[in-house]
N, C-alpha and C positions, 0 to 999 in steps of 0.2 A: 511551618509547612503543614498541609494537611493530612490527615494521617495517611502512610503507607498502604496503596492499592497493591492488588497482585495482577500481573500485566500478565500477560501473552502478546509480545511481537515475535511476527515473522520473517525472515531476511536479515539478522541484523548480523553477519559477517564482517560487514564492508560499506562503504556510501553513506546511504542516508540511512540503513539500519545500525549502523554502527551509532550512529548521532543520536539515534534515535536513544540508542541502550545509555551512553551516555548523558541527554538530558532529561531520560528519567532516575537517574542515580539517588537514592534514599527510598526508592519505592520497589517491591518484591517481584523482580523481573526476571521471565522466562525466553529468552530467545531460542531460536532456531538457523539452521542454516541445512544443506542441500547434504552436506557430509558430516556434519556435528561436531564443533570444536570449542573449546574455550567454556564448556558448561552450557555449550545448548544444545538442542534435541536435534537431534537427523533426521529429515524427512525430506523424501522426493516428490515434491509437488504436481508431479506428471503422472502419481501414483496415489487417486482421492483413498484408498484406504489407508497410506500412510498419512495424510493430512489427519484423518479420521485418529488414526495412535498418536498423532503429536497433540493434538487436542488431548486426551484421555492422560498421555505420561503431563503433558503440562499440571493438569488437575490433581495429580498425585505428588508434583514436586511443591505446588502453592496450595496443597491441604484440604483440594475440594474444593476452593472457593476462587476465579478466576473474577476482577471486575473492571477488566477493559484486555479490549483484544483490538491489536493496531495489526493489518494485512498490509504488507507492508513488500514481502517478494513479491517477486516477478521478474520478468524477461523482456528482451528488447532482440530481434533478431531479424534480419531483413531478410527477405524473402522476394526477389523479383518477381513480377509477373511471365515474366520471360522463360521463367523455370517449369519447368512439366510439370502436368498436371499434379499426380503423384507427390510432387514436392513442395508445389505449391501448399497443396490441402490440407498436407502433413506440416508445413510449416502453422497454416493457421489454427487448426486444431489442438497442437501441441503450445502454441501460447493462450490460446482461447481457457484451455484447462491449467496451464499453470498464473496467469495472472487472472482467472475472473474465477470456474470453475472449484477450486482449492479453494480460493476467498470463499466465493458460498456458502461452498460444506462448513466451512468455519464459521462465518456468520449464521449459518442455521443454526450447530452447535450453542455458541453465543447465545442468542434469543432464547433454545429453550433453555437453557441455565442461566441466564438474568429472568428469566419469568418466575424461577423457584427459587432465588436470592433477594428477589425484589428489585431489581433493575441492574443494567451497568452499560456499560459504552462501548461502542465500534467505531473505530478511526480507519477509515481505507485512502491506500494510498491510488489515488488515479493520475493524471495526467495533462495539463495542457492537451493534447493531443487528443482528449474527448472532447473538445469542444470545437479547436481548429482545425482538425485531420494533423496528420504526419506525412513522413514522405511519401511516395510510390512505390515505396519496397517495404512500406509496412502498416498497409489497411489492418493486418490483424492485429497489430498492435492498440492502432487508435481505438477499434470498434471494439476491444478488449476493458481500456479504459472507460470509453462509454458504456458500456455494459456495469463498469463498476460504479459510476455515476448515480444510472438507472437505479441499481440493486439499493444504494445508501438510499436514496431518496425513501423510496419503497419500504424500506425498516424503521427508519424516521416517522413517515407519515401511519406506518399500522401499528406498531408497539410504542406511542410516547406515551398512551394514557398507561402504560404497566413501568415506567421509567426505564424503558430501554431510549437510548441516543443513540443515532447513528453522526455520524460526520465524515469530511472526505475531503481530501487535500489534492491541490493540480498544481504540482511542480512546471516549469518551463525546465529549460536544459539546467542541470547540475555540476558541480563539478564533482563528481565520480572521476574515477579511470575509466566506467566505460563513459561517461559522454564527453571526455576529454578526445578521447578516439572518436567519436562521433563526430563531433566539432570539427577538429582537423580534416577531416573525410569531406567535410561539408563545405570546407573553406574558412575556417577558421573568422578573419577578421569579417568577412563578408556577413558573417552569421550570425557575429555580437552585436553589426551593425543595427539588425533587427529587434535589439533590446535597446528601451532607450534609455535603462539604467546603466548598461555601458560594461554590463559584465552576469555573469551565470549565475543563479542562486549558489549560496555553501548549504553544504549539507548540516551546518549547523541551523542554519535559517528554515528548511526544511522541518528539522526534529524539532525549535523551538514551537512550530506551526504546530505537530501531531501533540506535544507534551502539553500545551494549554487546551486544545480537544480534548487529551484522554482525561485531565486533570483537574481545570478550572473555568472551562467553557462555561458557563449558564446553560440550563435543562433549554428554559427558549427558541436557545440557538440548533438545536437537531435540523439536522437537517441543513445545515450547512457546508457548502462548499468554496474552500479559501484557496486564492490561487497566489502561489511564490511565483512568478518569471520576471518580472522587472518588469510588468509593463508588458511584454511582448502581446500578452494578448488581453485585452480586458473585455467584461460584459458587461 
């Protein structure tokens, strides 16, 4: 194996951060979650100054030296149109900042601490959903994901000559518990019909994606975008 990197993911409670902490296992890993459990860091991603201290205690528990940071939280939450204004707004602001927002601050961090280490890597997690839309109850989701698209692209293409990587991963549905509940909601059989691999990504398929990003991708490849759905959607 190649030597032990010191990682920063965030989200990895549950789903695919869970997979994720798991198929980096041999390498100096810092997770995070929403209330801090199990040896990671608490931080409320609705709150960029606390994103801002998880960054800082991360740096202090891997010695200063962070050299891959996987963004990896976020939210899913529907939000009719049908809902007052007020709720609306409030809904898409409130995931605008915890799935794209949060990322930023962190990938700004990142950059300028891979500039004074000599390089290091960004894995963000996006979406399916940045490329094909999502339902109608949740434009702030998709354009959330797009935006995270946007953002890697953008870090990729201005920092590769100082060896910063950016890359970025588009899940299709997972099996999570939350997209198990979403699936169902959705119609279950009707909705796998639409993969033509015949079943959901695992959230091991996912973290094997992010773990060859953070780990053994070629420098070349910055700037790539790989997509897990079976198919559901391809470019």
């Amino acid at each position: 194996m190649t030597k032990p990197l010191n990682i920063l993911v965030t989200g990895t409670s549950r789903g695919i951060g869970a997979a994720i902490r798991t198929a980096l296992t041999g390498h100096n890993l810092v997770g995070h979650s929403t209330r801090g459990s199990d040896g990671e860091i608490a931080a409320d991603f609705g709150d960029t100054d606390q994103v801002t201290a998880l960054w800082w205690e991360a740096m202090g528990r891997l010695g200063g030296r962070i050299d891959v940071v996987v963004n990896n939280a976020g939210m899913f939450e529907a939000v009719p149109i049908e809902q007052g204004d007020e709720v609306w707004l409030g809904g898409w602001e409130r995931t605008m900042q915890v799935n794209l927002t949060a990322s930023a601050a962190l990938c700004r961090l990142a950059v300028l601490h891979f500039r004074e280490k000599g390089g290091g890597r960004i894995v963000n997690m996006a979406s399916r959903a940045a490329y094909r839309g999502d339902s109608p109850q949740h434009w702030h989701y998709a354009a959330s994901k797009a935006g995270m698209i946007g953002m890697t692209k953008t870090i990729a293409r201005g920092y590769a000559a100082e060896n910063i990587l950016a890359f970025a991963v588009c899940p299709g549905f997972t099996m999570t518990g939350m997209a198990e509940d979403y699936v169902e909601s959705r119609g279950g059989a009707k909705l796998l019909a639409d993969i033509p691999l015949g079943r959901v990504a695992m959230p091991e398929e996912v973290a094997e994606t992010v773990r060859w990003l953070a780990v053994d991708a070629p420098p070349s490849a910055t700037g790539t975008v790989i997509d897990v759905n079976g198919a559901s959607f391809v470019r």
